[in-house]
N, C-alpha and C positions, 0 to 999 in steps of 0.2 A: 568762728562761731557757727554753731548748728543752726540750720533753719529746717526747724522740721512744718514747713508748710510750702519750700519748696526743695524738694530735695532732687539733688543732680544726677542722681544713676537710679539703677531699679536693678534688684536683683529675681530675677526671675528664673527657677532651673528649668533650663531647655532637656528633655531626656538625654541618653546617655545616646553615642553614637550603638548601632547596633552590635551586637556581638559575633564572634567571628563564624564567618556562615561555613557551612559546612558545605560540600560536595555539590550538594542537591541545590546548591542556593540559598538554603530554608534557615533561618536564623534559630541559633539555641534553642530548645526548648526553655533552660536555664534562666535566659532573659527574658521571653517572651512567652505572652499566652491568648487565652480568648475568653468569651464568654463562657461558652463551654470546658472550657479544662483554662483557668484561672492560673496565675503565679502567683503565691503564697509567699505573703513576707512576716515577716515578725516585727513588731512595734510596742517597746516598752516606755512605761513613763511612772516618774514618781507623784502623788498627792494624793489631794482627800475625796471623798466618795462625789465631792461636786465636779472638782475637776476629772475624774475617771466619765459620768454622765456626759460631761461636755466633748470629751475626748472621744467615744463612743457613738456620738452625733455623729462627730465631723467624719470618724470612719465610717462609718456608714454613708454618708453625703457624698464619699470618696468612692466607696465602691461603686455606689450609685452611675456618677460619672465615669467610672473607670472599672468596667465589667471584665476587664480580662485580670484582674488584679483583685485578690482575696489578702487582708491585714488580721491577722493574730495578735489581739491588743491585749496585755497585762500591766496591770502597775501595783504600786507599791510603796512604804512612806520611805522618806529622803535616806533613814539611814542603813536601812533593809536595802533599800536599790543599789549602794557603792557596795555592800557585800557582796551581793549577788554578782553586781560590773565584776566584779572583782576575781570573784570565783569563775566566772567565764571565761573571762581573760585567759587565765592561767589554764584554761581547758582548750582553748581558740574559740569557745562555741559564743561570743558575744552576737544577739538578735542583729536581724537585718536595719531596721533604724531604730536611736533612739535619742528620746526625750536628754539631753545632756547640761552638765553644767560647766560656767565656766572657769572655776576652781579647780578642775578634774581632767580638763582639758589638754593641756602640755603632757600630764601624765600619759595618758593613752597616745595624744597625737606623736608623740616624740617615739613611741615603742610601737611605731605601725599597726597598729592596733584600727584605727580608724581610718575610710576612706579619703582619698584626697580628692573632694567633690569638683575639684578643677578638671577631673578627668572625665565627668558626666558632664562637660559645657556649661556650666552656672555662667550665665547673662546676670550683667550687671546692670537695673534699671527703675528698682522701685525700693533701694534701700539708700541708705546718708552714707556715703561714704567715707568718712570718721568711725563708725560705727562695725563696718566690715574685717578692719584689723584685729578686732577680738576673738573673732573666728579666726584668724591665721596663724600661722606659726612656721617661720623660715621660708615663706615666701610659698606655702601651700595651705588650703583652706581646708579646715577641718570642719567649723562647724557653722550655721546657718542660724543667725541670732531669730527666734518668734516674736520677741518684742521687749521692750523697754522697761528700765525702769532708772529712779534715781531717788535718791538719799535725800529727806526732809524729816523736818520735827513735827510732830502729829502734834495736837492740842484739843483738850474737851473745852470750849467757847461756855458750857452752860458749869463747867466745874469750876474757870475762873470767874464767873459774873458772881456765882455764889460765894468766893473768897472778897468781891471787890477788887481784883485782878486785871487790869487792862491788857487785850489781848497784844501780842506782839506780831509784830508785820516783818520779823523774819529778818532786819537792819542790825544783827546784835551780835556784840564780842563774845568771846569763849567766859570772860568776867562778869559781862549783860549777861549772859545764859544762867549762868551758875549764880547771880543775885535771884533771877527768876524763880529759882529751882529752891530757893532758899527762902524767898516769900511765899511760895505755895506750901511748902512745909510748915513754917512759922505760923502762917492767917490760919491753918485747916487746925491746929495744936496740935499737928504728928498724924493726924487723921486721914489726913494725905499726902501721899510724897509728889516731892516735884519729878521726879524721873528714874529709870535706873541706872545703874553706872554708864555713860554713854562713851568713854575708855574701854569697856571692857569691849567692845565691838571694835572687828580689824579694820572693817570697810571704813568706818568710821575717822580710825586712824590713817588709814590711806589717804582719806580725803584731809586729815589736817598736814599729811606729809606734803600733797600736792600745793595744798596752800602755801610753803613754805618749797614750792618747787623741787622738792624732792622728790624721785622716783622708788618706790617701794621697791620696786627690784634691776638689775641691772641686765643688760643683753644678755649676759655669759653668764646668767644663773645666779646671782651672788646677790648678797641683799644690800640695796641702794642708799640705808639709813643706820646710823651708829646707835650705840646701847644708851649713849645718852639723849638721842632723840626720842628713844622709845619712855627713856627715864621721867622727861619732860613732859611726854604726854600721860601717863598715865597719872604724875604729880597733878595734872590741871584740875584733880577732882577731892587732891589730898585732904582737904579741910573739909570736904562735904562728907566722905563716908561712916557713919555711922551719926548720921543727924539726920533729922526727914527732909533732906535737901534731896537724898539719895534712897532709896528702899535696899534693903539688906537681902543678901544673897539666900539668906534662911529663910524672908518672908517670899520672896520669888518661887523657891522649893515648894515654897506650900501652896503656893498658887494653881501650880502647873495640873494639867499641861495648856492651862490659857497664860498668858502672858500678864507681865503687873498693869499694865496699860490697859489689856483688852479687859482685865478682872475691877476695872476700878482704883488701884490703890495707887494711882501716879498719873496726873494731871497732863503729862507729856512724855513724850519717846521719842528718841531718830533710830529710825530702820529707814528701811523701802518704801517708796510710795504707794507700789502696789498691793501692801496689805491693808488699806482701807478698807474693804469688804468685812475680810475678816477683823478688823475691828471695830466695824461698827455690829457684827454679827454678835462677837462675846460678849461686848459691852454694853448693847441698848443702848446706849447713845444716841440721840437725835441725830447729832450731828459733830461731825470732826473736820478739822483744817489742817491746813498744811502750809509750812513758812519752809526759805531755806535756813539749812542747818548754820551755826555761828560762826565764824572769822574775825582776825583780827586785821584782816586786809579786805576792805569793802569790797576792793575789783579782783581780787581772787576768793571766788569761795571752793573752788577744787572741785566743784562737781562736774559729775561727766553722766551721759548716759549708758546704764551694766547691761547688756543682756541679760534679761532676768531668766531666760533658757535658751537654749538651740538644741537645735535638730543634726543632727549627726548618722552618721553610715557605717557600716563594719566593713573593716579591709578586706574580710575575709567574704563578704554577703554573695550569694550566688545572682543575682537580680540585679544588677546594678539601676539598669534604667528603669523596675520598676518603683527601686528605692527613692531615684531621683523625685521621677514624678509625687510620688507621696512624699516627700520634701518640701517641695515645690508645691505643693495643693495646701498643704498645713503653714506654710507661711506667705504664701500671696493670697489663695483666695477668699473674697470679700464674706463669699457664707460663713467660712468659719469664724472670720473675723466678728460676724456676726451671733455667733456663737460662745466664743471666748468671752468676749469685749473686755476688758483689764484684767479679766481671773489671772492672765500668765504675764500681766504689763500692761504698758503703752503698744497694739501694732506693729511691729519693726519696719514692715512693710505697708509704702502710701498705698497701694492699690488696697490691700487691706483696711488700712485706716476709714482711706476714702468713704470703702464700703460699709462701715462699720456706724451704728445710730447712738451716740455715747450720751447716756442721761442721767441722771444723780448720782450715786455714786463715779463711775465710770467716769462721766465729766469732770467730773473731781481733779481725777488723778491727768487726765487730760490736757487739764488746763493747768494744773501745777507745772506738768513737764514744760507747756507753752511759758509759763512767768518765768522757767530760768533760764531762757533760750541763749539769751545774752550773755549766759555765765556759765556758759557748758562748753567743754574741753575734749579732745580726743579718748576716745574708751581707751582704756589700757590692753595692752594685750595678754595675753593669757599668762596667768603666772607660773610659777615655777612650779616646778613637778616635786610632786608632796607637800603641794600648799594648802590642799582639805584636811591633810595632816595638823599643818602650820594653824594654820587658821583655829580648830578645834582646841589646840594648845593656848593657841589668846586666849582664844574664853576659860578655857578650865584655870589658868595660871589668873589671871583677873579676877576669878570669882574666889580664891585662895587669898587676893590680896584684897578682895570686898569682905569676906569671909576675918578677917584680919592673923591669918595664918603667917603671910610672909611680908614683908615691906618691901616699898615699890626697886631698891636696890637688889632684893633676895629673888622679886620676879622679873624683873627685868634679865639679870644673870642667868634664870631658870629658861627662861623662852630663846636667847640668844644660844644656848649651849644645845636646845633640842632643835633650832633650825639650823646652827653651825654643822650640826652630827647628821643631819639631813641632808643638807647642802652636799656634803663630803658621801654622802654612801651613792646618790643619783647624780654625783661629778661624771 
């Protein structure tokens, strides 16, 4: 079990040992600089114009302490960034750090693409160590989670009082759920849906695979679950889609690009914890809660804490150590933490936490993490390479079968044959 109030290591990055000194004695210019003639790195990251302000702080706050070091910061939204990654890649010219996810992870770590931060002395001593293994891969650390997040069902409290809806405390079967989903529909007469597909999300299904102690994926790349496991889960919603138990993948369309949750039209959702902000931002809502997500095994509910991002380095970055450092400043220290406070998660880092003053919303999400202490599992570790591929495939092929284009036999076949063809081309 996780205890994140007292956690047994700290990961702290120590700089890089120096680089190889030259004749004179005098260390690279490469790695090292001054106030005066500065080493310039590059620092990219994906979101919205709040987190770009917040990110822009903390640079500055970094230069501030750190005068021999100038940060070139751009960003960009989530699926602009993996083109860009992408397009880099294939040129070598990927920035000195960046902002990464952990879906994209094995791809790049596996094609040396990305620094192996073990070689900059990363100290272990203000992260969980459960939580470190996400960042790994084959026994070298790729990435440097910033902080936390985990899977819960959101609920508008003032959306059921007005149905006569008694709130749920989060104790409920995947059949308890979906009765829920089915009286919110029913009392509103279609006016409100109880949720959206919650199948058609992968995390989602990872999390009923764990419940059912299966491994999404296996050591050697291959996928850890049969086509009828997949069969079975996307069945668990077969009787709800096209009833306002469920919201229709055409009124989702029309929503966008706010969510059916954040626009009103669905009483409840399971994502991320950490999007409370933004849903109580699209929605006006007073106020929203957070249960965990359903089981039909009370003492397993599969939840684990995700990196909701990390911090990562290019194999190829000329600066190593002063990459480290700006690693190391962006997930230990307390200002930023104080800066952030849940935009990117829970904290990863207690010295962060520590320092961090969490009040309304932010507490929120805080204290959710704290309620499922007792039922949180080792992070998984990075999955396979063309799993943002895989993943994107979930949702497109669920929303076909929300859509009622295919049945769950026609999609299930369909997803199994483009991760089989996947699997086999990154063998």
């Amino acid at each position: 079990m996780i205890d994140r109030r007292n956690f047994l290591t700290t990961v702290a990055l120590g700089t890089a040992s120096a680089a190889v000194l030259a004749a004179c004695g005098q260390p690279s210019p490469a790695q090292t600089g001054s106030a005066d003639n500065p080493v310039t790195i590059n620092y990219t990251w994906w979101g919205n114009d709040d987190r770009a302000e917040r990110t822009r702080k903390a640079i500055a706050l970094f230069e501030a302490k750190n005068p021999d070091i100038k940060v070139n910061g751009n960003f960009t939204d989530f699926p602009a960034y993996w083109q860009k990654r992408a397009t880099e890649a294939a040129g070598g010219g990927l920035p000195d750090v960046m902002q990464w996810d952990l879906s994209y992870l094995r791809d790049y770590g596996q094609r040396n693409q990305l620094l192996d931060l073990s070689t900059v002395k990363i100290d272990t001593s203000a992260f969980d160590k459960s939580l470190l293994p996400s960042g790994q891969i084959r026994g070298k650390t790729y990435g440097i989670p910033t902080s936390t997040n985990a899977f819960a069902v959101y609920y508008d409290p003032a959306k059921l009082a007005s149905l006569g809806i008694a709130e749920p405390d989060g104790s409920w079967t995947y059949d308890e759920y979906n009765a829920f989903l089915t009286e919110v529909g029913t009392k509103s007469g279609g006016a409100l849906f109880g949720s959206s597909d919650y199948t058609s999300v992968w995390w989602m299904f990872n999390i009923w695979l764990r419940q059912q102690n299966i491994e999404a994926f296996t050591e050697d790349g291959k996928l850890g679950f049969s086509k009828d496991d997949l069969k079975e889960w996307w069945n668990k919603v077969a009787d709800l889609r096209g009833t306002p138990a469920i919201i229709s993948e055409e009124r989702i369309t029309q929503l966008l690009p706010k969510s059916a949750f954040g626009s009103n039209a669905t009483a409840s959702e399971v994502t991320w914890d950490n999007f409370m902000a933004g849903y109580l931002g699209d929605s006006g809502a007073k106020e929203l809660k957070l249960v965990p997500v359903p089981s039909d095994d009370p003492d397993n509910l599969g939840l684990f804490l995700k990196p909701s991002m990390l911090m990562v380095a290019s194999a190829k970055t000329k600066n190593k150590d002063a990459a480290a450092r700006f690693i190391d400043f962006m997930v230990n220290d307390p200002e930023v933490g104080e800066i952030f406070k849940t935009s990117r998660g829970v904290p990863a880092s207690k010295t962060q936490r520590d320092g961090t003053t969490f009040e309304g919303t932010d507490k929120l999400v805080v204290d959710y993490e704290k309620s499922i202490e007792k039922y949180l599992k080792d992070a998984p570790e990075p999955p396979i390479v063309g799993f943002g591929t895989l993943e994107a495939s979930f949702k497109r092929i669920s929303a076909d079968l929300n859509f009622g284009k295919v049945d769950v036999n026609g999609a299930a076949d369909a997803w199994f044959k483009e991760a089989e063809d996947l699997i086999k081309q990154n063998a």
